[in-house]
NUGUNU-634511 format. One line per field, with one value per residue (C-alpha): residue number from 1; residue in one letter; x, y, z. Coordinates in nm, 4 decimals, decimal comma. Last residue first. Example, Ala and Ser with C-alpha at 12.3 -4.5 7.8 and 13.67 -1.06 7.14 Angstrom:
<pts>
i 2/1
aa S/A
x 1,3670/1,2300
y -0,1060/-0,4500
z 0,7140/0,7800
</pts>
This chain:
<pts>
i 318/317/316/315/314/313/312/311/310/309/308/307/306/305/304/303/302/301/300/299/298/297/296/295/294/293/292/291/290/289/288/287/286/285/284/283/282/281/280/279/278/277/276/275/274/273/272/271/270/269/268/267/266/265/264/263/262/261/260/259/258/257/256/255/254/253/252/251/250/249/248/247/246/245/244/243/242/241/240/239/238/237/236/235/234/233/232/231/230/229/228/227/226/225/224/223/222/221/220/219/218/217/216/215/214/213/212/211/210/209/208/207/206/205/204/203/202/201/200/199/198/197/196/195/194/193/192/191/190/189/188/187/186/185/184/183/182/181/180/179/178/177/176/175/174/173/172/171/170/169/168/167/166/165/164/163/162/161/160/159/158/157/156/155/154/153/152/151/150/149/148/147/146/145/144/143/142/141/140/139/138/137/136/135/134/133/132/131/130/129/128/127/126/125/124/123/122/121/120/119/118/117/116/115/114/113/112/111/110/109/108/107/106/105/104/103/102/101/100/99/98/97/96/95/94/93/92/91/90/89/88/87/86/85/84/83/82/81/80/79/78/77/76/75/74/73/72/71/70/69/68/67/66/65/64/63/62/61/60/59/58/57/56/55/54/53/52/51/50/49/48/47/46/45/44/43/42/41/40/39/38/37/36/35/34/33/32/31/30/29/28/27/26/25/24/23/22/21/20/19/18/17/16/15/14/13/12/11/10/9/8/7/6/5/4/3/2/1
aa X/X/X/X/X/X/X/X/X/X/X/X/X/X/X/X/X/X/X/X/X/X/X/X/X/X/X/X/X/X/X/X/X/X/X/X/X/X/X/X/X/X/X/X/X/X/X/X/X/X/X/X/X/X/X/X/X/X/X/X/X/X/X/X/X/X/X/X/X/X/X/X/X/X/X/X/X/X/X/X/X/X/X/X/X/X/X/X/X/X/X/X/X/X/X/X/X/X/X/X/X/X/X/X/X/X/X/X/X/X/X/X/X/X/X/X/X/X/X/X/X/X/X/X/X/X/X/X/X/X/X/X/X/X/X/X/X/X/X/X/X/X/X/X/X/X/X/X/X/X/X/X/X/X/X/X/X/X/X/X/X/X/X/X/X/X/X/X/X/X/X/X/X/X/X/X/X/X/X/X/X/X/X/X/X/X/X/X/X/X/X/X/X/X/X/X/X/X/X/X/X/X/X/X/X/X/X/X/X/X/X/X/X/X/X/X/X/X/X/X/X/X/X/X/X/X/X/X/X/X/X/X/X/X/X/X/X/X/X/X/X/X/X/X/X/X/X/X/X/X/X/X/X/X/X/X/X/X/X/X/X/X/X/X/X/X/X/X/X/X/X/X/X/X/X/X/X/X/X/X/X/X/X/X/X/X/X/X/X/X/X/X/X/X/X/X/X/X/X/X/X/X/X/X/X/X/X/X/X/X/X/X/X/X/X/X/X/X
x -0,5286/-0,6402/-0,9136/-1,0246/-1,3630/-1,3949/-1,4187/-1,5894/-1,9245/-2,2367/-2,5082/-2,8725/-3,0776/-3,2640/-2,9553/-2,7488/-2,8532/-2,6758/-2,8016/-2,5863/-2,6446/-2,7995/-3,1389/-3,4299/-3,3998/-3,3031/-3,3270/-3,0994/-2,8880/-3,0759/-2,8785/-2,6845/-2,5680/-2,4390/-2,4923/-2,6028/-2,9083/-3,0462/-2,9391/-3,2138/-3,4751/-3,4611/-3,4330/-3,7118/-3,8714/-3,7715/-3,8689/-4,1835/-3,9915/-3,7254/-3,3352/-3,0210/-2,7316/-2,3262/-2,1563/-1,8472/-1,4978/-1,3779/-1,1113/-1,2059/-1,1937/-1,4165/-1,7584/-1,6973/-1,3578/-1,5714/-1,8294/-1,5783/-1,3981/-1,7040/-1,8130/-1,5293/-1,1629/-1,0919/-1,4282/-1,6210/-1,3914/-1,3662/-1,7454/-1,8310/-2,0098/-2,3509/-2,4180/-2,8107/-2,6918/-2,5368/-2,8640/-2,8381/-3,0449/-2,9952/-2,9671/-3,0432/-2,8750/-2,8375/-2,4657/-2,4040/-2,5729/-2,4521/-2,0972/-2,1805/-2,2363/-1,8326/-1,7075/-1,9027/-1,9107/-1,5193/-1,3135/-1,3740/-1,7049/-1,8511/-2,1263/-2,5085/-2,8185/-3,1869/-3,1341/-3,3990/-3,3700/-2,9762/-2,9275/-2,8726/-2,5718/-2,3763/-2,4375/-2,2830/-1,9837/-1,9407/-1,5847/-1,4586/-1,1071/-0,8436/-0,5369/-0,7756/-1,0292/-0,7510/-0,5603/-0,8765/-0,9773/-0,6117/-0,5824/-0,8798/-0,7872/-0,4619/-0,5847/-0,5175/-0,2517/-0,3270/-0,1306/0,1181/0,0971/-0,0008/-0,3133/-0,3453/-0,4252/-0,6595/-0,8640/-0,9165/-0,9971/-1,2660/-1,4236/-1,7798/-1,9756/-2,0953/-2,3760/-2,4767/-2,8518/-3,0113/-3,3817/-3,5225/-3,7598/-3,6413/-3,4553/-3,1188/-3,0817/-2,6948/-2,4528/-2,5140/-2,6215/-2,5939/-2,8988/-2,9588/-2,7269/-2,6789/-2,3362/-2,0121/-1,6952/-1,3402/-1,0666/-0,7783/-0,5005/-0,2421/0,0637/0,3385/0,6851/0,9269/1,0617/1,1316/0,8560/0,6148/0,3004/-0,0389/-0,2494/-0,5331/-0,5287/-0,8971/-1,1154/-1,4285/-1,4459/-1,2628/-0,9953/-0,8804/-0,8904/-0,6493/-0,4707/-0,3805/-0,2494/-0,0506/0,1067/0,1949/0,3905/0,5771/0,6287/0,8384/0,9560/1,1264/1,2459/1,2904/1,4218/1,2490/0,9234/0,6796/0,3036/0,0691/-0,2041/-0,4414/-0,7850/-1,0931/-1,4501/-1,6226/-2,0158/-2,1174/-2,4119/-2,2235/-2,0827/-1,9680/-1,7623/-1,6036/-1,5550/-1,3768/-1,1016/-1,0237/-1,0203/-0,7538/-0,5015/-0,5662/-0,5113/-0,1551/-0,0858/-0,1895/0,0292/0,3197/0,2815/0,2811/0,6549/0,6542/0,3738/0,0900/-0,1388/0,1220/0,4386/0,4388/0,1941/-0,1602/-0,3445/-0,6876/-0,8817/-1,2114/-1,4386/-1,7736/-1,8423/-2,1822/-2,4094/-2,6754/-2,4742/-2,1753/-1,8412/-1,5719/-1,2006/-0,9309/-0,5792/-0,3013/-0,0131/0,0222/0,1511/-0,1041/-0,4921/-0,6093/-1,0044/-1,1073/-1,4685/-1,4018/-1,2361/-0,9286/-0,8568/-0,5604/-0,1777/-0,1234/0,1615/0,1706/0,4420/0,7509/0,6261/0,6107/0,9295/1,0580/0,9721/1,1332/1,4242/1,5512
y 1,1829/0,9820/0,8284/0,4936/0,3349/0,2474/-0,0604/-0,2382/-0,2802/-0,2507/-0,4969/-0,4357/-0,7619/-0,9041/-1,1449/-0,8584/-0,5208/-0,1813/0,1666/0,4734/0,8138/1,1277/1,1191/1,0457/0,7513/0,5716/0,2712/-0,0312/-0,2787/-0,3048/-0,4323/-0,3569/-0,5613/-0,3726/-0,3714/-0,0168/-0,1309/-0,3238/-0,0504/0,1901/-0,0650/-0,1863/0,2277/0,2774/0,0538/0,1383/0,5339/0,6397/0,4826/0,7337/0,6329/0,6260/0,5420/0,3624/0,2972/0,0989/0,2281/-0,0574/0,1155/0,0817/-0,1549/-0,0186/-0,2082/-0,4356/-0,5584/-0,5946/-0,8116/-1,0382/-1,0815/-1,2073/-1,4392/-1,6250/-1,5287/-1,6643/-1,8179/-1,5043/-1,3181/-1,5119/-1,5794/-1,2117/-1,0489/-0,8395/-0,6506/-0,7983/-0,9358/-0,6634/-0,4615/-0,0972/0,1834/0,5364/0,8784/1,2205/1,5806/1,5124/1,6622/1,4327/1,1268/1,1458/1,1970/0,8999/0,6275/0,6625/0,6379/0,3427/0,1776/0,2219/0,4665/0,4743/0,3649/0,6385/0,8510/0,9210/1,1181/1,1251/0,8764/0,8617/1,1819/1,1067/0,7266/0,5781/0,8412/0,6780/0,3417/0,4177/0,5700/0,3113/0,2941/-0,0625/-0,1548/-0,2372/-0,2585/-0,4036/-0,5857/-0,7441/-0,8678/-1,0139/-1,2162/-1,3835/-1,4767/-1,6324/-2,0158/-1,9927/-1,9690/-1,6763/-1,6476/-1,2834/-0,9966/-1,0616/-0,6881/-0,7479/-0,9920/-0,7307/-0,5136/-0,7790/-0,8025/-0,4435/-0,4324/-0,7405/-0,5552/-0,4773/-0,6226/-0,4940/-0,1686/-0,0586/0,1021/0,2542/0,3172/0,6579/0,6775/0,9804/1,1703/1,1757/1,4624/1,6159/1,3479/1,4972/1,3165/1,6260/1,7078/2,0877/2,1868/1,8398/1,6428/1,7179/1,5614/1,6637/1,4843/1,5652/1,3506/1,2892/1,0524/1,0860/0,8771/1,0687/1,3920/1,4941/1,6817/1,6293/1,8440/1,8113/1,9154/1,7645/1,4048/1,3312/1,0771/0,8487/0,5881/0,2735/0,4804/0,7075/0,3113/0,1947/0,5236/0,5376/0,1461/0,2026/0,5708/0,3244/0,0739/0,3030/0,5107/0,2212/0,0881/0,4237/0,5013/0,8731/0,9076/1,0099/1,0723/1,3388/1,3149/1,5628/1,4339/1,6315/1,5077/1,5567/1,3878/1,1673/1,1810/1,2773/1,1153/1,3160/0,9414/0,8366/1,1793/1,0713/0,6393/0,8120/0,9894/0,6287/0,5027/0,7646/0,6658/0,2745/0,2184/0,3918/0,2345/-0,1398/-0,0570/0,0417/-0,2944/-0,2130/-0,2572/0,1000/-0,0087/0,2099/0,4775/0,5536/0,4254/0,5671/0,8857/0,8709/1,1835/1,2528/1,5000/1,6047/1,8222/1,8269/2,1177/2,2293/2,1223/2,3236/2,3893/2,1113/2,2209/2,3384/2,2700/2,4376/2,3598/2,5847/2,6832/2,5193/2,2032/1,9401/2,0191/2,3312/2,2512/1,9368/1,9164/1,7225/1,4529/1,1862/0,9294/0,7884/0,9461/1,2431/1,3415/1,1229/0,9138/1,0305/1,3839/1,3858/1,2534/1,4085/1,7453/1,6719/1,5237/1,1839
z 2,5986/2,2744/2,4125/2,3586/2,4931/2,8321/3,0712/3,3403/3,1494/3,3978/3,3181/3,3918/3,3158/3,0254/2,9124/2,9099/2,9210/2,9170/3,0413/2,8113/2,9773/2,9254/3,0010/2,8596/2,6260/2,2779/2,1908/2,1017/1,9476/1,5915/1,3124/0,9904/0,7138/0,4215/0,0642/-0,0271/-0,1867/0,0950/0,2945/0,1722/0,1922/0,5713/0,5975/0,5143/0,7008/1,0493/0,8709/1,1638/1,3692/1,4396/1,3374/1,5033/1,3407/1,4183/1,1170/1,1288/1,1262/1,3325/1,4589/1,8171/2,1055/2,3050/2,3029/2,0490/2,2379/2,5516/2,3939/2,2175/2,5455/2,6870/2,4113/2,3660/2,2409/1,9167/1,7895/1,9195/1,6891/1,4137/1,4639/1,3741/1,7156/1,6295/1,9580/2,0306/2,3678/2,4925/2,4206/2,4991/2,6751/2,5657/2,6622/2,5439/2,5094/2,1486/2,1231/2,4699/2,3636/1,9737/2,1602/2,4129/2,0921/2,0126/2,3509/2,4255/2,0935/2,0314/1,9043/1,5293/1,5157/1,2976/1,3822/1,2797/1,4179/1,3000/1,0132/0,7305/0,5243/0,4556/0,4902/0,2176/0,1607/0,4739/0,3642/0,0453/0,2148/0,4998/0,5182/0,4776/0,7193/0,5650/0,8266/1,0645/0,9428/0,7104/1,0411/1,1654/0,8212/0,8004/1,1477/1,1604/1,0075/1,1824/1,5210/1,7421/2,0031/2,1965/2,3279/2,0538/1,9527/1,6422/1,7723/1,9991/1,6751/1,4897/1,7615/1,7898/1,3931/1,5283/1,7747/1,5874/1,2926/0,9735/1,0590/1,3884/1,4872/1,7853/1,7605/1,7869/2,1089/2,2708/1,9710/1,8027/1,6206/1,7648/1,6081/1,2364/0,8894/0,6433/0,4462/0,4865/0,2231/-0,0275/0,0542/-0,1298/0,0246/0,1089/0,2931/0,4502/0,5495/0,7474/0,7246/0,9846/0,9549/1,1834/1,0342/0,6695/0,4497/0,2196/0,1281/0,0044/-0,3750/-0,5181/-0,4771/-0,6725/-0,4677/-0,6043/-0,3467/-0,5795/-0,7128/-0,4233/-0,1884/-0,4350/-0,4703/-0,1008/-0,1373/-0,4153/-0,3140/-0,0268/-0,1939/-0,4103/-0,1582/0,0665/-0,2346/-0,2880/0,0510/0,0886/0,4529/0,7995/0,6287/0,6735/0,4426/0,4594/0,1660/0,0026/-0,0748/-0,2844/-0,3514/-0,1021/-0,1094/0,2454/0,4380/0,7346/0,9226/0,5196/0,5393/0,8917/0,7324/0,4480/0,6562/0,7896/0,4533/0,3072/0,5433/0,5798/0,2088/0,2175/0,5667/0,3835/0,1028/0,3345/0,5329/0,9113/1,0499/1,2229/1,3966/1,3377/1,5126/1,7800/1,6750/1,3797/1,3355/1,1761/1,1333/1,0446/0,8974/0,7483/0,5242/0,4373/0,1423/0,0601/-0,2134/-0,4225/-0,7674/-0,7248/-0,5792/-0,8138/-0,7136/-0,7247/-0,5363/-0,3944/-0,4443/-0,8117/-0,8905/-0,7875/-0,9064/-1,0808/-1,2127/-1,0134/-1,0554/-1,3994/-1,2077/-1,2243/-0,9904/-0,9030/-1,0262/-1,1778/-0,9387/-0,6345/-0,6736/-0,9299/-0,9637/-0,5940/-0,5457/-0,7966/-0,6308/-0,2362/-0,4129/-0,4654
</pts>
């Protein structure tokens, strides 16, 4: 199969279809029409084999996984989604392979809204990346840099399970039957928080997503905020699968750095605490309070009313 049937075969007029979309695949490049008053939030991530995914991962699963990590970045910005194009390089054309994986990306295209609008394919190890576009009102993106003394520190879903999931891969840890099933899925499908995100333009003062761990992830609203903030271990919400599996402990320190949970992570003044009870009501997602934030420019942790000093980091990719 050649470079072109392949993506006639695939990707081609497949997924979602939408009016903004004026030129889409075929062409050298893509048009699109934003909406009269929005600007244009865009994002990217790449996933390589062998470093983002085992090369035995389930091709629907990678397909899902691709366009739902981009997701979670617009849902972080209050963004709505709207466009992507896909890079995709593959060491050899394996049709059920595609087929799989067109079926995953398109799922996850289908339910958030997203036109494929153009991309590329190419041979080479197994790399997927892909860019996503979203329209958010000017003036009204969620950013990492408004957190203020005294904003409290908010989480949505529940945090360290994805990571869970991933040793669990990696056969670093013997999990019971009955929670296998719900850790694996919070990791190759994770939820991106795109109505979440929207609730919570005009009530948030800072947002990010949980993509590399509390830690690491709550320290760039710190840094691009110039503040600090003091944390309750205590109050980090924990699913029971996870708690279950490994005890309290090991739950706390997978929540705290494991990554890839593609949560929401918010800060919010309290002048709009109930605001914002109401806005996420509507967008269907549990969220909690962990936290405050401080002078300074560092995170303080708590457990059980005293200082507590983590021994470990977040993920970095260098």
């Amino acid at each position: 199969m050649k470079e072109f049937q392949l993506i006639e075969q695939f990707f081609k007029n497949k997924g979602q279809k939408r009016r903004d979309v004026l030129l889409g695949i075929g062409d050298d490049c893509a048009l699109v029409q934003p909406a009269e008053g929005k600007v244009i939030a865009i994002s990217c991530d790449t996933l390589v084999e062998g470093v983002h995914f085992f090369a035995d991962m389930p091709a629907h699963a990678l397909g899902y996984k691709s366009l739902a990590v981009n997701l979670s970045d617009l849902a972080a910005m209050g963004a709505e989604p709207a466009w992507m194009t896909l890079a995709l390089s593959l060491p050899d054309v394996d049709q059920q392979w595609l087929a799989d994986f067109s079926s995953g990306l398109f799922e996850a295209a289908e339910y958030y809204g997203v036109a494929l609008v153009g991309g590329d394919t190419t041979r080479g190890p197994r790399c997927i990346n892909v860019t996503i576009h979203g329209q958010v009102p000017k003036g009204k993106a969620l950013k990492r840099s408004g957190a203020k003394i005294g904003d409290w520190v908010f989480v949505t879903g529940s945090l360290g399970d994805s990571a869970l999931g991933l040793d669990m891969l990696r056969n670093k840890q013997v999990i019971k039957p009955e929670f296998k099933e719900y850790l694996l899925n919070r990791h190759y499908y994770p939820t991106p928080r795109v109505l979440a995100g929207q609730a919570l333009k005009g009530l948030a003062s800072s947002a990010i997503d949980l993509s590399d761990g509390l830690v690491s992830d709550l320290s760039h609203i710190l840094k691009a905020s110039n503040v600090g903030a003091v944390i309750d271990a205590n109050a980090i919400p924990l699913s029971s699968s996870l708690t279950e599996s490994v005890g309290v402990d090991q739950a706390l320190a997978y929540a705290l750095t494991g990554g890839e949970d593609y949560e929401l992570l918010f800060t919010v003044p309290e002048s709009q605490r109930g605001a914002i009870d109401t806005a996420l009501l509507h967008a269907g997602v549990k969220f909690v309070k962990i936290g405050q934030i401080c002078s300074g420019n560092k995170i303080k942790f708590t457990l059980d009313g005293q200082p507590f000093t983590p021994e470990f980091k977040g993920f970095e990719h260098f």
